[in-house]
The first five atom37 places (N, CA, C, CB, O) and aatype in JSON, in Angstrom:
{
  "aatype": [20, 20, 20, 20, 20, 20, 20, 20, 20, 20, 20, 20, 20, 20, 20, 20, 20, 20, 20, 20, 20, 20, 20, 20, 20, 20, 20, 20, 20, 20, 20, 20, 20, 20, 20, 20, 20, 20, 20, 20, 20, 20, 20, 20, 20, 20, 20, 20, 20, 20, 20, 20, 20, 20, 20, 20, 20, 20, 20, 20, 20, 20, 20, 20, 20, 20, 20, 20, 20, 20, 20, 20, 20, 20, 20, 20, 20, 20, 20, 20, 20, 20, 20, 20, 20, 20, 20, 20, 20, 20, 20, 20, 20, 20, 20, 20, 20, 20, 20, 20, 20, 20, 20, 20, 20, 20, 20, 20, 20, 20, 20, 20],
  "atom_mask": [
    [1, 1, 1, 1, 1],
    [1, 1, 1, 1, 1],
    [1, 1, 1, 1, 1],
    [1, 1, 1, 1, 1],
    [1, 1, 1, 1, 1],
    [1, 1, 1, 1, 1],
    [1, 1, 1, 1, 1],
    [1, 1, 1, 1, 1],
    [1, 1, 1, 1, 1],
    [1, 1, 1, 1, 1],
    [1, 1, 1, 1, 1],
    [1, 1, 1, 1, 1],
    [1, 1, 1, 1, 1],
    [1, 1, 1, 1, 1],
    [1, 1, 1, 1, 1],
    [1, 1, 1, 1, 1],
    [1, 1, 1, 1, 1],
    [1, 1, 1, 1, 1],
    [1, 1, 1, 1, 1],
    [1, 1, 1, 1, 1],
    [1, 1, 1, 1, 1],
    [1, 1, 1, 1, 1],
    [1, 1, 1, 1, 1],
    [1, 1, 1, 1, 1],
    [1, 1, 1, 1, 1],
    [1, 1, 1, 1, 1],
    [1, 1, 1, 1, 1],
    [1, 1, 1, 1, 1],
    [1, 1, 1, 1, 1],
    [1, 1, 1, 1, 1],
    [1, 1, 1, 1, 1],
    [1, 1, 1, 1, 1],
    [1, 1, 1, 1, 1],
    [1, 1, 1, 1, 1],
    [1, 1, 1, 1, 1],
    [1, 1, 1, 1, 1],
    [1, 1, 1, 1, 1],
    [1, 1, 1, 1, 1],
    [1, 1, 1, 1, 1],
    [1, 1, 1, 1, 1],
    [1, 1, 1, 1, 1],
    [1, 1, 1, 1, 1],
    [1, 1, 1, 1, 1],
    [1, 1, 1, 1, 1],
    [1, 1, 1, 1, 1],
    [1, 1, 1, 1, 1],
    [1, 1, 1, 1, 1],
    [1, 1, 1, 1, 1],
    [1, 1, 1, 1, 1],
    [1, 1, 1, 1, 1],
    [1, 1, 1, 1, 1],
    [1, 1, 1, 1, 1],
    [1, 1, 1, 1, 1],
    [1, 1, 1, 1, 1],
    [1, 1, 1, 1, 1],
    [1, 1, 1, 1, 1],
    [1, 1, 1, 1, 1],
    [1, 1, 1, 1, 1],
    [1, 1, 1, 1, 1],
    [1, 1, 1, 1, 1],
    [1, 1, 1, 1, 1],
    [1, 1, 1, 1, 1],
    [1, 1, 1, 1, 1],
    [1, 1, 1, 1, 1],
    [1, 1, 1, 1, 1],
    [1, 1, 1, 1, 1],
    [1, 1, 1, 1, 1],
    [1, 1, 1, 1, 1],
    [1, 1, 1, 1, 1],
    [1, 1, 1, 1, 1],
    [1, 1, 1, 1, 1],
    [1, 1, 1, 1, 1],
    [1, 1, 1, 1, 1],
    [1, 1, 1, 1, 1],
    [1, 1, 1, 1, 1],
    [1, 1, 1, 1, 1],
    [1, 1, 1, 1, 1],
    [1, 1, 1, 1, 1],
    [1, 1, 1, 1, 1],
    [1, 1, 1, 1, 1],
    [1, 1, 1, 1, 1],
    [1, 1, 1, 1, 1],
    [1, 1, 1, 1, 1],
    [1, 1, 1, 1, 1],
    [1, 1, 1, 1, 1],
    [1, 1, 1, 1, 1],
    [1, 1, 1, 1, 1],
    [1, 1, 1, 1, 1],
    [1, 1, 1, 1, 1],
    [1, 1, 1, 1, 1],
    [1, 1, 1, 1, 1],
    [1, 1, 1, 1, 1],
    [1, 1, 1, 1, 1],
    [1, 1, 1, 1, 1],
    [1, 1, 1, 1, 1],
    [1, 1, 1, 1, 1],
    [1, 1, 1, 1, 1],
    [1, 1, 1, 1, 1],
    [1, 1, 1, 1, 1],
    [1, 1, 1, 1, 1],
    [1, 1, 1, 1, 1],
    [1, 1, 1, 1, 1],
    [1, 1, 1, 1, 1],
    [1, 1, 1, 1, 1],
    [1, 1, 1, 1, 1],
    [1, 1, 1, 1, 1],
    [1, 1, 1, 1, 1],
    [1, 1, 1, 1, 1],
    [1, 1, 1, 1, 1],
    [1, 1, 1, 1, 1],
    [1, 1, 1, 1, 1],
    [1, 1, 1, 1, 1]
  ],
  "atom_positions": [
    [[8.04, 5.9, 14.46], [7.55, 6.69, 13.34], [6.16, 7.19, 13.71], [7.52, 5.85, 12.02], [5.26, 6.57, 14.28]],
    [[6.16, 8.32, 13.32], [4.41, 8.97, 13.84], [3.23, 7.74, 13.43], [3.84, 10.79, 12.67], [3.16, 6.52, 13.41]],
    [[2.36, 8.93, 13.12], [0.96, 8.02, 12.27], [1.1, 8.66, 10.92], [-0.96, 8.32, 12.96], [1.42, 9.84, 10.82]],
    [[0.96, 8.17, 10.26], [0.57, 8.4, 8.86], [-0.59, 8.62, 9.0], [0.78, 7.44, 7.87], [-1.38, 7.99, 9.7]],
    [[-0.8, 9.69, 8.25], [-2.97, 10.21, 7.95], [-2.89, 10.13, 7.0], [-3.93, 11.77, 8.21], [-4.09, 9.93, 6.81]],
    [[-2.46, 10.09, 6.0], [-2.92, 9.87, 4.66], [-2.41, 8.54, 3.88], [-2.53, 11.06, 3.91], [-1.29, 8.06, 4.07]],
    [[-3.49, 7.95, 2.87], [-3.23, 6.49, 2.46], [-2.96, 6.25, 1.66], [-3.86, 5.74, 2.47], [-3.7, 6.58, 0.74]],
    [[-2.04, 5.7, 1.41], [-0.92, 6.11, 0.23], [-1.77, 5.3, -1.14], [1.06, 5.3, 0.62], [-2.57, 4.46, -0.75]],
    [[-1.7, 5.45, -2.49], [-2.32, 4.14, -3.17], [-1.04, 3.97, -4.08], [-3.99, 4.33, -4.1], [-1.23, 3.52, -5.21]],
    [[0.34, 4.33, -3.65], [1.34, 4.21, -4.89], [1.81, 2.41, -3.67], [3.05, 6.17, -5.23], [2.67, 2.76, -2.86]],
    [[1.62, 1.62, -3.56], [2.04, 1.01, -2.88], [3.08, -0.09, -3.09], [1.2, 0.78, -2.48], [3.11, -0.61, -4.2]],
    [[4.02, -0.56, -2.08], [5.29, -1.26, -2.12], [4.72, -2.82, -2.51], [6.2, -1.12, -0.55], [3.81, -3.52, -2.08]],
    [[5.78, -2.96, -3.58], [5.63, -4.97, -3.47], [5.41, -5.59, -2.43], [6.85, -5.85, -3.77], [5.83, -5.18, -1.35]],
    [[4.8, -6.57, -2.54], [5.26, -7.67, -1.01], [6.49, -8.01, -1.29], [4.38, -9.27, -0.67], [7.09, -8.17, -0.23]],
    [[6.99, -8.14, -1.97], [9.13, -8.7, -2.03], [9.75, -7.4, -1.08], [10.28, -8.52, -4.39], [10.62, -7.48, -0.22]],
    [[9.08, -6.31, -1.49], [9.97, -4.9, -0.37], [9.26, -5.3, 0.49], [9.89, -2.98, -0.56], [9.91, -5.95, 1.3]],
    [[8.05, -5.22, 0.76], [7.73, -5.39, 2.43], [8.11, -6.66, 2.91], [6.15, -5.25, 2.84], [7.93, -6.42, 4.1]],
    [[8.46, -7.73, 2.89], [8.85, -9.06, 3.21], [10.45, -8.55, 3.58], [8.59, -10.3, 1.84], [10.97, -8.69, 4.69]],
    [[11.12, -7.88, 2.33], [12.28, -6.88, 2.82], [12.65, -6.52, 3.58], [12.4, -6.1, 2.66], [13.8, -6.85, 3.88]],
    [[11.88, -5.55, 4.42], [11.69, -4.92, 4.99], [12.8, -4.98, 6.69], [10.33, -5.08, 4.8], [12.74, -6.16, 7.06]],
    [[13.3, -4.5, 7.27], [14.03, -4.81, 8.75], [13.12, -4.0, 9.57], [15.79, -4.29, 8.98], [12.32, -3.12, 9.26]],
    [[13.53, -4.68, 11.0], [12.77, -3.94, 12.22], [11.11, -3.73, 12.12], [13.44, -2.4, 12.35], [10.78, -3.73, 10.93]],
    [[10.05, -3.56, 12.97], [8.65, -3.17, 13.16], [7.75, -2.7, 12.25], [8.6, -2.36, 13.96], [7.96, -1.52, 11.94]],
    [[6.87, -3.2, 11.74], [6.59, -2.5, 10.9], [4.46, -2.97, 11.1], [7.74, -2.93, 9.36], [3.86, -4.02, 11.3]],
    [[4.06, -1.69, 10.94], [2.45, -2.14, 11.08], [1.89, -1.54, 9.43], [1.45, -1.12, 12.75], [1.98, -0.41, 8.95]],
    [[1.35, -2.69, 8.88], [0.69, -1.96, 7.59], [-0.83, -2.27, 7.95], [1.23, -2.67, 5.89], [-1.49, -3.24, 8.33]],
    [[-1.09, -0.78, 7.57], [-2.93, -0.44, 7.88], [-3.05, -0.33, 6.32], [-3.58, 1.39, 9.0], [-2.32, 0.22, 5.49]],
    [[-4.33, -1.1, 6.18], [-5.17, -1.18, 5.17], [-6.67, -1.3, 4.99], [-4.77, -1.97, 4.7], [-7.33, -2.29, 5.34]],
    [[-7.28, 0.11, 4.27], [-8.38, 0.43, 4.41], [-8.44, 1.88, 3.57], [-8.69, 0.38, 5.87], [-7.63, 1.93, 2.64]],
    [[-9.12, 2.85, 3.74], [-9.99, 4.01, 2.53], [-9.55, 4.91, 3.76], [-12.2, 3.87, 1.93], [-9.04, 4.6, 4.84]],
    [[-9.95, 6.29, 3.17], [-10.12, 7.28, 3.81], [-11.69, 7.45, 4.37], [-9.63, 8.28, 2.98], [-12.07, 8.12, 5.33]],
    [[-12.66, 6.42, 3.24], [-14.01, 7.21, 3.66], [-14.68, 5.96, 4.42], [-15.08, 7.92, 2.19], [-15.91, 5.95, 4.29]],
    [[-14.28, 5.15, 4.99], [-14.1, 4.59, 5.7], [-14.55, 3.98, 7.11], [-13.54, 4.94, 5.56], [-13.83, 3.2, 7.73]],
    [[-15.97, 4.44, 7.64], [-15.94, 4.37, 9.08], [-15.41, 3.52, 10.24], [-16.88, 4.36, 9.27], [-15.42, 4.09, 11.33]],
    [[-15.0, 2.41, 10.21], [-14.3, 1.44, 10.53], [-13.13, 2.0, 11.0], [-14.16, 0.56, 9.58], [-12.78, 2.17, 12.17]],
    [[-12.52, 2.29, 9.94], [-11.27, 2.4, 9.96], [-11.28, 4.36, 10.5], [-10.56, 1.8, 8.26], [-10.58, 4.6, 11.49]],
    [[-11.75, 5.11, 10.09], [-12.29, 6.33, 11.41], [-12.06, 5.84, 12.94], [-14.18, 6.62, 11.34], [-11.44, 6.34, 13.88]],
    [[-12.82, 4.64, 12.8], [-13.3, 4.56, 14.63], [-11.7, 4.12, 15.2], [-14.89, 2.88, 15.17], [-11.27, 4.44, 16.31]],
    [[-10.98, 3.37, 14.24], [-9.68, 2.44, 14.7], [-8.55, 3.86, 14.86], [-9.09, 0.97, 13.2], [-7.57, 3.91, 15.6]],
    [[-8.9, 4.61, 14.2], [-7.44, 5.95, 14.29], [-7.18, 6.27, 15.42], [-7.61, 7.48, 13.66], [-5.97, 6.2, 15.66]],
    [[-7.86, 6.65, 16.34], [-7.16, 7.21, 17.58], [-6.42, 6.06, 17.99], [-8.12, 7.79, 18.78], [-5.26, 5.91, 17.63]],
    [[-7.16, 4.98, 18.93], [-6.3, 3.97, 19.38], [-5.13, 3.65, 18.68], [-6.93, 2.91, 19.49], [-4.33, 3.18, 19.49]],
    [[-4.62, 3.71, 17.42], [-3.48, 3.1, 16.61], [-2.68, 4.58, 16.81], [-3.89, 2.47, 14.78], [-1.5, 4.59, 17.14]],
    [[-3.32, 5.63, 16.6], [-2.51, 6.93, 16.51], [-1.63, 6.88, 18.16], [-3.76, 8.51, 16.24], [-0.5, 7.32, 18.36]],
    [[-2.37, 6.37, 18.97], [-1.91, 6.51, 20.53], [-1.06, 5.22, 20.45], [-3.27, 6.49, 21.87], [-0.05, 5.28, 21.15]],
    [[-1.24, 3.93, 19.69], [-0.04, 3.06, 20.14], [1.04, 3.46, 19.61], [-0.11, 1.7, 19.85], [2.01, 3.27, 20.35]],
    [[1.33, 4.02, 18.47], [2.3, 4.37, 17.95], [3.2, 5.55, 18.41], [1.93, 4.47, 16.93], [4.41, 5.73, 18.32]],
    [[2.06, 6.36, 18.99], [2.95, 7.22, 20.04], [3.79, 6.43, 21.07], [1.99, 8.16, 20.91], [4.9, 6.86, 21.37]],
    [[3.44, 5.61, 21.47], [3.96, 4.98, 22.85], [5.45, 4.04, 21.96], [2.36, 3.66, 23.85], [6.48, 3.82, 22.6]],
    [[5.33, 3.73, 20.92], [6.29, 3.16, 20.28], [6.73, 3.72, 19.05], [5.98, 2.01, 20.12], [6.3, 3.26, 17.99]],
    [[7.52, 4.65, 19.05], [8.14, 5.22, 18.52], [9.06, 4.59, 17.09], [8.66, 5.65, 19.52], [9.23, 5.02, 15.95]],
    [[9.54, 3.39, 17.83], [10.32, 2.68, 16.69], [9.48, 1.8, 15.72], [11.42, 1.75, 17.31], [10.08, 0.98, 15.03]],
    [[8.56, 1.88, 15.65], [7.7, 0.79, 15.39], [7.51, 2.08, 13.6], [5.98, 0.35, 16.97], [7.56, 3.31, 13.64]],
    [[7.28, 1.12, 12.15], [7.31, 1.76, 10.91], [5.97, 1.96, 10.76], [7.95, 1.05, 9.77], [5.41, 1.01, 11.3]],
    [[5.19, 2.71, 10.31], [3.35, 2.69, 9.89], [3.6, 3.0, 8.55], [2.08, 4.01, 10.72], [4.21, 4.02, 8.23]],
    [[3.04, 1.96, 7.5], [2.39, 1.99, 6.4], [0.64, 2.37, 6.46], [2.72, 0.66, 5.84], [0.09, 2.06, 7.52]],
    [[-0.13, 2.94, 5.5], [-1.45, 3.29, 5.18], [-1.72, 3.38, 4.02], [-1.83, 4.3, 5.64], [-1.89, 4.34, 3.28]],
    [[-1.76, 1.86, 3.82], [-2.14, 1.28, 2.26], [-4.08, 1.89, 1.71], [-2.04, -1.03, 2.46], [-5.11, 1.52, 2.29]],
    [[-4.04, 2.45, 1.01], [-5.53, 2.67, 0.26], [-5.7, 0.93, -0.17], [-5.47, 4.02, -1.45], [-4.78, 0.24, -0.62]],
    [[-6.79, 0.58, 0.03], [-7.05, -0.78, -0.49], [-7.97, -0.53, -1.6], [-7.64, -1.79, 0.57], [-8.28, 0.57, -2.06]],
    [[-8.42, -1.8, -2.02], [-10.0, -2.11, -3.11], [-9.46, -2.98, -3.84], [-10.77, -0.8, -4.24], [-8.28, -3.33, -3.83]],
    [[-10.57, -3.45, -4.71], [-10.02, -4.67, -5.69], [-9.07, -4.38, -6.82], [-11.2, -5.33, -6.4], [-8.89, -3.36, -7.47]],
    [[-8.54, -5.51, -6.86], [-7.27, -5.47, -7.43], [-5.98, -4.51, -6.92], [-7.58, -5.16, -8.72], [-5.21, -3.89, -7.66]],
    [[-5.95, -4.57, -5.74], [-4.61, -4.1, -5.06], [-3.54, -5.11, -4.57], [-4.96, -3.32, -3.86], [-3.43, -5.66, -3.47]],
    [[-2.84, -5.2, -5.6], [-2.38, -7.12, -5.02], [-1.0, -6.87, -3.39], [-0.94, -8.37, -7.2], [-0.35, -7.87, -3.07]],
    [[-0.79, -5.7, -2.68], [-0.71, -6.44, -1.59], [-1.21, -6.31, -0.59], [0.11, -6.57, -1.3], [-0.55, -6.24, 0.44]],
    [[-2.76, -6.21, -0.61], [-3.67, -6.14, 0.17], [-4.29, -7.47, 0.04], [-4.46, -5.03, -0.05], [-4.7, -8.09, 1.02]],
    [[-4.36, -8.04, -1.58], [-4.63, -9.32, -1.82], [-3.69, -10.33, -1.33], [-4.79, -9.44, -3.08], [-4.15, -11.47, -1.19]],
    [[-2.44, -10.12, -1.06], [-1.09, -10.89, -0.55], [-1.39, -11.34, 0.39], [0.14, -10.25, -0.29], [-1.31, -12.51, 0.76]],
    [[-2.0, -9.91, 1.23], [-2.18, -10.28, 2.85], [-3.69, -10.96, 3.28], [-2.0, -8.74, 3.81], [-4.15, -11.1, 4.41]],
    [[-4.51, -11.43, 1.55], [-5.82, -11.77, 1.8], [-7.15, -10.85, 3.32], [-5.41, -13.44, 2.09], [-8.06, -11.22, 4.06]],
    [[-6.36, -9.48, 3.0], [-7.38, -8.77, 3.37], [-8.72, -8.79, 3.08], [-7.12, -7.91, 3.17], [-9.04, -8.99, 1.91]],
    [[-9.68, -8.59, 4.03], [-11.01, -8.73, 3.05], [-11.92, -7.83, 3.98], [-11.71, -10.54, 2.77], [-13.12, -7.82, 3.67]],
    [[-11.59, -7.17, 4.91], [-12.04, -6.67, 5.74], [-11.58, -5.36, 6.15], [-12.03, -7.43, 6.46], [-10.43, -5.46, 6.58]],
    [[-12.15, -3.81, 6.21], [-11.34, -2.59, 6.51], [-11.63, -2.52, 8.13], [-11.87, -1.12, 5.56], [-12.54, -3.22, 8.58]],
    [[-10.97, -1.79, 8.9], [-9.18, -2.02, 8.44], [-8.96, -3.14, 9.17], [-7.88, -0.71, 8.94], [-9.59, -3.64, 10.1]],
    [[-7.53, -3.62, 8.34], [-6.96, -4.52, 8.72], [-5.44, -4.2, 9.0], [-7.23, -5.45, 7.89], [-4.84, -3.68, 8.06]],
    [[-4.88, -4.38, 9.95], [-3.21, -3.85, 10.39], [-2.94, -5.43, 10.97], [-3.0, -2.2, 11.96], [-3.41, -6.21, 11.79]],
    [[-1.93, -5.36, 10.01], [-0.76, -6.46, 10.16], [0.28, -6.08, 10.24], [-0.58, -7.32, 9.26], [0.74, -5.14, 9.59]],
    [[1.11, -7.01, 11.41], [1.88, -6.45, 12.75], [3.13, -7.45, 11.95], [1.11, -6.91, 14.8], [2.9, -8.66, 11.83]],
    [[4.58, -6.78, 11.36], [5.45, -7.85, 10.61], [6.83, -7.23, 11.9], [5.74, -7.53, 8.3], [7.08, -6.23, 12.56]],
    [[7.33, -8.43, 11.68], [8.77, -8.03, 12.6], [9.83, -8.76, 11.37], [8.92, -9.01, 14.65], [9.88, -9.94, 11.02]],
    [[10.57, -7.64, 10.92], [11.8, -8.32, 10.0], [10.92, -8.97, 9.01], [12.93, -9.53, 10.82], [11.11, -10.19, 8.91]],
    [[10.02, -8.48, 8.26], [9.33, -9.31, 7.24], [8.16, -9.96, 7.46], [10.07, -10.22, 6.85], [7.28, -9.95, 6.6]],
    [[8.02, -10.59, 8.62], [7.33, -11.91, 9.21], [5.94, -11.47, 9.81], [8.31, -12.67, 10.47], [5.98, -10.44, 10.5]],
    [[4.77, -12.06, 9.67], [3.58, -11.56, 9.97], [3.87, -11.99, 11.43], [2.26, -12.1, 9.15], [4.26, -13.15, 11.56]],
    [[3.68, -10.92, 13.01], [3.54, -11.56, 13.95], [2.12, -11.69, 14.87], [4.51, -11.14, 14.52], [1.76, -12.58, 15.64]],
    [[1.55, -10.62, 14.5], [-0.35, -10.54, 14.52], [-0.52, -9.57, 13.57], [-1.3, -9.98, 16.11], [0.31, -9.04, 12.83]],
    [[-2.42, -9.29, 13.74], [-2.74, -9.38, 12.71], [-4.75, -8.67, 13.32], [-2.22, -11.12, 12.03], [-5.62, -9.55, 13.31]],
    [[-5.04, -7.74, 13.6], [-6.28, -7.35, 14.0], [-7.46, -6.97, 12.75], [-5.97, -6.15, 14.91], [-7.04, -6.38, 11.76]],
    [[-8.21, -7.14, 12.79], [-9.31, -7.26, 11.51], [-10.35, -5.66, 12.55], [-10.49, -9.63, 11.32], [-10.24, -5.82, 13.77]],
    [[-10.92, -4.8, 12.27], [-11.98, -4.0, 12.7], [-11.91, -3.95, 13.96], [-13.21, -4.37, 12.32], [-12.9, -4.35, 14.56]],
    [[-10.7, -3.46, 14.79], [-10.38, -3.3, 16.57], [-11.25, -2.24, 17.12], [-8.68, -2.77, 16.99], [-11.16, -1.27, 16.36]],
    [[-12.12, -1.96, 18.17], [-13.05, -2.08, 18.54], [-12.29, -1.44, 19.86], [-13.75, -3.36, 18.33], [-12.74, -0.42, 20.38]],
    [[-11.34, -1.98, 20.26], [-10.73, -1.67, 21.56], [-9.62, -1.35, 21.63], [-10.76, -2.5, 22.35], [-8.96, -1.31, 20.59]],
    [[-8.85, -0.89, 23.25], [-7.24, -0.7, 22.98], [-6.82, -1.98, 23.17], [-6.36, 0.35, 23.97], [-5.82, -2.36, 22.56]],
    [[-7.39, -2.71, 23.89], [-6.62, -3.94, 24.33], [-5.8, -4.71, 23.03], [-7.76, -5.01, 25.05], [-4.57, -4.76, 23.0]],
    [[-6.59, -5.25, 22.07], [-5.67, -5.9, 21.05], [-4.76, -5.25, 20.41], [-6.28, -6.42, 20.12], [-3.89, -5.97, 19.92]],
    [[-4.63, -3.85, 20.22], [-3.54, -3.12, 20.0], [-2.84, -2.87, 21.01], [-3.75, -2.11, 19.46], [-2.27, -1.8, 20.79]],
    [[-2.63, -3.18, 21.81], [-1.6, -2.94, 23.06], [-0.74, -4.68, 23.03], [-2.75, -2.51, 24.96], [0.47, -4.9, 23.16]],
    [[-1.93, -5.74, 22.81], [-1.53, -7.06, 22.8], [-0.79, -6.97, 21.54], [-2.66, -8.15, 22.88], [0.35, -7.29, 21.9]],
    [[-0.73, -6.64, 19.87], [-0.4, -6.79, 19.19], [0.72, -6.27, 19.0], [-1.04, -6.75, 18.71], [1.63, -6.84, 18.39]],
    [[0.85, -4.52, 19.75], [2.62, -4.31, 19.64], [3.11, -4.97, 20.29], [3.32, -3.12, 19.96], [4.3, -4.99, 19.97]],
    [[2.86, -5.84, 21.41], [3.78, -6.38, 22.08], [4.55, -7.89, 21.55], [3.11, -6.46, 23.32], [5.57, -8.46, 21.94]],
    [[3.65, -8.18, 20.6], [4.2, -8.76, 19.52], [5.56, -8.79, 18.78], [3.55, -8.45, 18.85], [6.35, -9.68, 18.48]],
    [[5.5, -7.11, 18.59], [6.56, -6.72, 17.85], [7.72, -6.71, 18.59], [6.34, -5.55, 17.28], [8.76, -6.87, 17.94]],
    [[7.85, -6.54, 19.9], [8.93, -6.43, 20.79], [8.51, -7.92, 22.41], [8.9, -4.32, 21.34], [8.1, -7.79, 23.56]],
    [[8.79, -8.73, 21.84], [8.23, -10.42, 22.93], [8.98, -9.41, 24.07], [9.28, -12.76, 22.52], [8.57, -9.82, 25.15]],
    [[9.64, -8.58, 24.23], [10.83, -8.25, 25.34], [9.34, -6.87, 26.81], [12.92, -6.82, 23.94], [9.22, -6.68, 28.02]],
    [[8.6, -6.35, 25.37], [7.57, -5.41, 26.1], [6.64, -6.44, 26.92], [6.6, -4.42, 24.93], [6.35, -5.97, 28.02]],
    [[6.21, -7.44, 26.75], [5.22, -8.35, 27.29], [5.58, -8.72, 28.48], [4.98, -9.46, 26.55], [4.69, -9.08, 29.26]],
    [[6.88, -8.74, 28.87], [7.03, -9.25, 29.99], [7.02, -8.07, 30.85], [8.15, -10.09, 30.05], [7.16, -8.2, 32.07]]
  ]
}
């Protein structure tokens, strides 16, 4: 699935995202944002490279309960679920490396 650029604020239960089948990365954070600015390219480029992989772009702030689910507390935060299941989890990435480590998460089969 591409990148999502825009952040949605109509957002899914955690019961649908727990739901959920196959790859899935939910980014959570603002549009105005700098943090989460600096993190776009690198995430825009892993997701190119993995195609199958789902991107959510949750708008966060208080009282967004599944940003609170995922005890976010920090922009951005992308949590890496396979079939529901949290498998990592990067807080303010800085680099490509932990996003290259974290899809590989999603597929144990890419790591090797």
């Amino acid at each position: 699935m591409p990148f999502n650029r825009v952040y949605i604020d109509n957002e899914p239960s955690r019961a649908d995202v727990d739901a959920m089948a196959g790859p899935l990365v939910i980014e959570f954070g603002t549009d105005w944002c700098g943090h989460c600015q600096a993190a776009e390219p690198e995430l825009r480029e892993a997701l190119a490279r993995h195609p199958g992989v789902d991107h959510l772009r949750i708008e966060d702030g208080a009282g967004r309960a599944l940003g609170r689910s995922f005890k976010v507390k920090l922009w951005p935060t992308f949590v890496f679920l396979r079939h529901g299941r949290e498998v990592a989890r990067l807080v303010r990435p800085t680099e490509p490396g932990p996003f290259a480590d974290a899809f590989a998460q999603l597929d144990p089969k890419e790591a090797t």
